[in-house]
N, C-alpha and C positions, 0 to 999 in steps of 0.2 A: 589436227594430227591424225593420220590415217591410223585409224584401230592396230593394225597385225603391226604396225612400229615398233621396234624396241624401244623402250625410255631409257634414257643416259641419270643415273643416279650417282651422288658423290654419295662417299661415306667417309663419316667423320668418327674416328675410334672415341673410346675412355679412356679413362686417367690411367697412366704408367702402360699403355699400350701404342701399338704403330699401325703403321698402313698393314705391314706384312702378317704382324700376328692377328690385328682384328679380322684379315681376309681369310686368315685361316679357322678361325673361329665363328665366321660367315658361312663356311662351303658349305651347309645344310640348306642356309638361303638363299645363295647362287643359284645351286640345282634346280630348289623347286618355283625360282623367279624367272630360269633360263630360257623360257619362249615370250616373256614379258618386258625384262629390263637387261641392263648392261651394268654389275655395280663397279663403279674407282675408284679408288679409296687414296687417301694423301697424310702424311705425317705430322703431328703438331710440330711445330719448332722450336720446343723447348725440352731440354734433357732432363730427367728426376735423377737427382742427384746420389747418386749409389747410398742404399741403406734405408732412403726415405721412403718408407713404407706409405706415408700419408694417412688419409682414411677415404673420406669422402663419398665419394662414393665410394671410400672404404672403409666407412664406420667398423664394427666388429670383426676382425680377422678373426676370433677364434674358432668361426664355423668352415674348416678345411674344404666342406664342398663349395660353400660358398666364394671364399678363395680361388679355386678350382677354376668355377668358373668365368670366374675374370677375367681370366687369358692372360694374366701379365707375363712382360717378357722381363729378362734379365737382366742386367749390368747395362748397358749404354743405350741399349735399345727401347728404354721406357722413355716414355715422352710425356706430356702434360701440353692443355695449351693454358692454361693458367696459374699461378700459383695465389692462396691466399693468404700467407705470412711470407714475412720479409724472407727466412732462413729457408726460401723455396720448399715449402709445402702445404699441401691441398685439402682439404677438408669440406665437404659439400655441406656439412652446416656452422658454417666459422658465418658472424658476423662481424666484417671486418671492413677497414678501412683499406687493405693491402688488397691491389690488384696486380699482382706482379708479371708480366710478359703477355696479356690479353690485347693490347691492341696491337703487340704485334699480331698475333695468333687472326684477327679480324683481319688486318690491313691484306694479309696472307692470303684468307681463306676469297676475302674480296677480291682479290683480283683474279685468282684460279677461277673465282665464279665469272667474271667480267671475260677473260678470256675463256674459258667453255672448257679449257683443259689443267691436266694436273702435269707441270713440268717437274723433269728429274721423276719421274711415275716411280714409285718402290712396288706397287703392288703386284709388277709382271704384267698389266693390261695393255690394251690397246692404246690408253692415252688417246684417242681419236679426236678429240677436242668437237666443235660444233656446238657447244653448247648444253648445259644440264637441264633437264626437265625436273628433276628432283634432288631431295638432300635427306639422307638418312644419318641422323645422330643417337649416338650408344652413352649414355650416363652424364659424363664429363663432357662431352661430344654432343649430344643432345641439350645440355643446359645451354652450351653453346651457340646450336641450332636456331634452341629458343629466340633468342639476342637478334641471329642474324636475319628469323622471320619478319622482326618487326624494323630492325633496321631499314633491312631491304623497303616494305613498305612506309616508313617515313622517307626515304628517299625516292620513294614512288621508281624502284627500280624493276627490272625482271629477271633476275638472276636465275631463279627458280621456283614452278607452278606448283609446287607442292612440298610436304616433308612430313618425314616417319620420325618419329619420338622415342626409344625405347631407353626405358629407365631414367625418365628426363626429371630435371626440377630446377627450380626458381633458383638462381643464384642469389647468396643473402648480402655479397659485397654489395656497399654504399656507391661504388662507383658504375655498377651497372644497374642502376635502381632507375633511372633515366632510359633504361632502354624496353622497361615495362609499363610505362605512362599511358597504352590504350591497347586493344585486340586486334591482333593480327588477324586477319581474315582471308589468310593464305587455306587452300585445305589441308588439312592434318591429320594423322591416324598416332594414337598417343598409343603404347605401346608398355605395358609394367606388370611384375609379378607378385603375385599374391603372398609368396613367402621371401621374396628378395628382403633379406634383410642389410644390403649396402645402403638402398636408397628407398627409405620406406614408401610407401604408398600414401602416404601424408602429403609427403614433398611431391609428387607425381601429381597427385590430384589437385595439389594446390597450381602446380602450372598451366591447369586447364583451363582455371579463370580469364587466361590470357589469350584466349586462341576463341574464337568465332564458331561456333557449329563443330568442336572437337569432334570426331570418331576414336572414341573408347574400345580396347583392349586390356581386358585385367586376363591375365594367364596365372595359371595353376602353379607357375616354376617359383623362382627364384632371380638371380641378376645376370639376364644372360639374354640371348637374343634365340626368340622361339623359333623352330624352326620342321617340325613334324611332319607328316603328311598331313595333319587331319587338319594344321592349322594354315593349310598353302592356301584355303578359301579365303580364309581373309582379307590375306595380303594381294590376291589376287583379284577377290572382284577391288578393292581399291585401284589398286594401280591402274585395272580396264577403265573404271573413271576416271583416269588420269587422264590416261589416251585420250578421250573424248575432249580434253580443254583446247 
């Protein structure tokens, strides 16, 4: 791939969030990505059912910033792509037997990978389809990621050369416990916050085990997707290696 190319990235939201609201919760990282990549972002397929606060990656609500920064949206417009109890809701450390709507949520996000585009686009983009170079997952979004990293390479597929991780962790359902059986050796830049108290740095760190030559990012914040001037270096010399696969 020719260096000055843009890379085509999907993004995959968190829990009780959408395409539209995580894009807008993004536009710090658009901006300082906008001569590097293209981000797209797509909707999970499942609705949180009015009232279900969850946790999971919404352990503690009582820290309002933290809340805050969530970005959830409201009434219809929260989505999940999984639930882990029967009575649809999510907890990122339930040890459970219940995988409720995940393979939909796979079967979905596989094929938008296979075809290269996201139809019915919510996010306002170009939808241009060609193909993904990359995949950025946000909490719920990122556990998910995790999954499809290795998937993808058990099926010795190429959906996509790379993925960004932020606030990511080991899903503890029994039924995706199969999809962590070796290391993905896709490249990775893991992505978590020193004070995010949604999804501790316990759970983050432990999903690194999983991944080949991880590149580490621990930030200063909280549960949210960094986005500064001072932290555009990162994300930037990454992606210029991207370019180069």
């Amino acid at each position: 791939m020719a260096e000055n190319k843009k890379l085509r990235i999907l993004c995959i939201h968190g829990y009780r969030q959408n395409a539209q609201s995580f894009r807008e919760k993004t536009g710090a990282l658009r901006k300082i990505l906008k001569k590097y990549a293209e981000l797209e972002y797509i909707t999970a397929p499942h609705k949180v059912p009015p009232g279900n606060m969850g946790s999971a990656a919404w352990g503690d609500r009582s820290n309002p910033a933290e809340v805050e920064n969530m970005g959830q949206e409201t009434g219809p417009g929260e989505r999940g792509w999984w639930f882990s109890r029967e009575d649809e809701y999510f907890k990122s450390t339930d040890y459970s037997d219940v995988s409720v709507g995940f393979e939909e949520s796979m079967d979905m996000l596989q094929k938008v990978l296979e075809a290269g585009k996201v139809d019915d686009c919510e996010d306002g983009g170009n939808n241009q389809g060609g193909g993904f170079d990359g995949v950025i997952g946000f909490s719920q979004g990122a556990s998910l990621l995790s999954m499809l990293c290795l998937m993808q390479q058990k099926e010795q597929a190429r959906w996509f050369k790379f993925a960004i991780l932020i606030a990511g962790f080991k899903s503890r359902l029994s039924k995706h416990s199969h999809h962590y059986e070796e290391k993905a050796t896709i490249p990775s830049l893991h992505i978590y916050g020193e004070s995010d108290q949604i999804v501790s740095n316990e759970m983050s760190e432990e999903l690194l085990q999983y991944f080949d030559d991880p590149k580490v990012w621990l930030h200063p914040g909280g549960h949210f997707v960094p986005a500064t001037g001072p932290q555009k270096k990162i994300y930037v010399e990454f992606l210029q290696e991207m370019q180069m696969l």
